[in-house]
N, C-alpha and C positions, 0 to 999 in steps of 0.2 A: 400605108395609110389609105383610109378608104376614099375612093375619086367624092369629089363633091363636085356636081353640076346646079350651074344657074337655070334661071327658069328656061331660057333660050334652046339650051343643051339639052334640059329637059322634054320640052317640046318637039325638038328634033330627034330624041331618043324614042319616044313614044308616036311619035308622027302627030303629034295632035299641034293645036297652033297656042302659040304663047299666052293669048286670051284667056284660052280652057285649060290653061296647067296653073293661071292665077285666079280661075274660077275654083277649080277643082281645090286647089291648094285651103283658098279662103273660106270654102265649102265646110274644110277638114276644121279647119281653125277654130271655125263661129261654133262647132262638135265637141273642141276639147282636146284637138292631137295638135300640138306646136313643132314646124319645123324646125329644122337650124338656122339660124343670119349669119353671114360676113360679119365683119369688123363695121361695113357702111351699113348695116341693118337691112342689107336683100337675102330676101329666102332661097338658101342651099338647099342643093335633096343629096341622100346621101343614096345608096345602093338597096338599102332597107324602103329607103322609099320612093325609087324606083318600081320595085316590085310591089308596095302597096297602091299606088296607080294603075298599075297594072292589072291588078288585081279588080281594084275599084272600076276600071275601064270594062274588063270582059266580064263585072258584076252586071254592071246600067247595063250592057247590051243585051242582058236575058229577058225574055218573053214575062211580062208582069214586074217587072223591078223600076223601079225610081230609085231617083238619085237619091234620097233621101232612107229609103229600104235600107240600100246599099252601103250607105255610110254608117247607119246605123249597126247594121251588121258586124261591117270591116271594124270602128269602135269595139264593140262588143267584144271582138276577140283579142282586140290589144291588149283592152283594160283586163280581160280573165286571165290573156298570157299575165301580165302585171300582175293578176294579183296571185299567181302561183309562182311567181318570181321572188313575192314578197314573203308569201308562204314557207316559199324556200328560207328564203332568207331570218324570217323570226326562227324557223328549226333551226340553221345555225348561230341564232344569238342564245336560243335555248341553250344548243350542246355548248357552246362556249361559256355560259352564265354557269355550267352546272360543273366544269372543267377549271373556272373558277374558283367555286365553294369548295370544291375537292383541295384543289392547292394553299385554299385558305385553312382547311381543317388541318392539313397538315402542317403546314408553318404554326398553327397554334400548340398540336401536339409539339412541334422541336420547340416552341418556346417554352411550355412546358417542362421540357426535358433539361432544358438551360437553364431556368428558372429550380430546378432540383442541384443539377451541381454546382450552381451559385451559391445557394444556400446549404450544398455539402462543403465550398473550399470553405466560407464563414466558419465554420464552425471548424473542421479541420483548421483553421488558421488560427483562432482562438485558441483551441487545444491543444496546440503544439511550438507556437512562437506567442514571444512576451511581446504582445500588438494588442491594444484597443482600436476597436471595432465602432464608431459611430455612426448612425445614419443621419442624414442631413433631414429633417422634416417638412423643409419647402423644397416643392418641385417632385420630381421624380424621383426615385432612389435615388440617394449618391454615397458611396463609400469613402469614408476619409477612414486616414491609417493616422496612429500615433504610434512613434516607437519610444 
């Protein structure tokens, strides 16, 4: 399982002070990226976002950037990872929808095929044994035998 740190740990992992990991954090929030909570409702970071701090940290320290640049940015690329993620993912509801129609077309053809020598035993069964043959007219088919 992946480690999950508090803000504390966090802080101490990053070297920055617990203020600026709940700045930083709420920065992300009020943007649109939601951490994890505990059970008591405090913000976990996991390993992923670890390295998005980090990331976010030696973004703000470059020549012309703001915090706000920055977030913008690091956003930017989550939501495009996201949306090829998502991408991904309708291709495979595609290939599965189309894996689908295929296995349906084919259970149609065998019911077809069923549907033939159902209606070969009928008539083989009339033709050769002294059986009336009725169909029920409510509901679905139903075959009743009289001997």
């Amino acid at each position: 399982m992946e480690p999950i740190l508090k803000v504390k740990e966090m802080a101490d992992t990053l070297g920055i002070s617990e203020s600026t990991v709940k700045k930083y954090y709420l920065l992300f929030e009020e943007d649109g990226y939601y951490f994890n909570r505990n059970i008591q409702g405090n913000v976990v970071f996991s390993n992923y976002d670890i390295s998005l701090f980090n990331k976010f940290i030696n973004m703000k320290n470059q020549p012309g950037m703001t915090i706000k640049k920055v977030l913008k940015l690091i956003l930017g690329e989550i939501r495009f990872d996201d949306s090829l993620n998502k991408g991904n993912q309708n291709e495979q509801l595609v290939e599965m929808i189309i894996n689908q129609n295929q296995k349906i077309l084919k259970m149609e053809e065998d019911l077809k095929s069923l549907e033939g020598k159902y209606e070969f035993l009928i008539e083989y069964l009339k033709d050769n044994q002294d059986i009336n043959v009725k169909r029920s007219h409510k509901g679905p088919k139903r075959l009743t035998f009289e001997f």
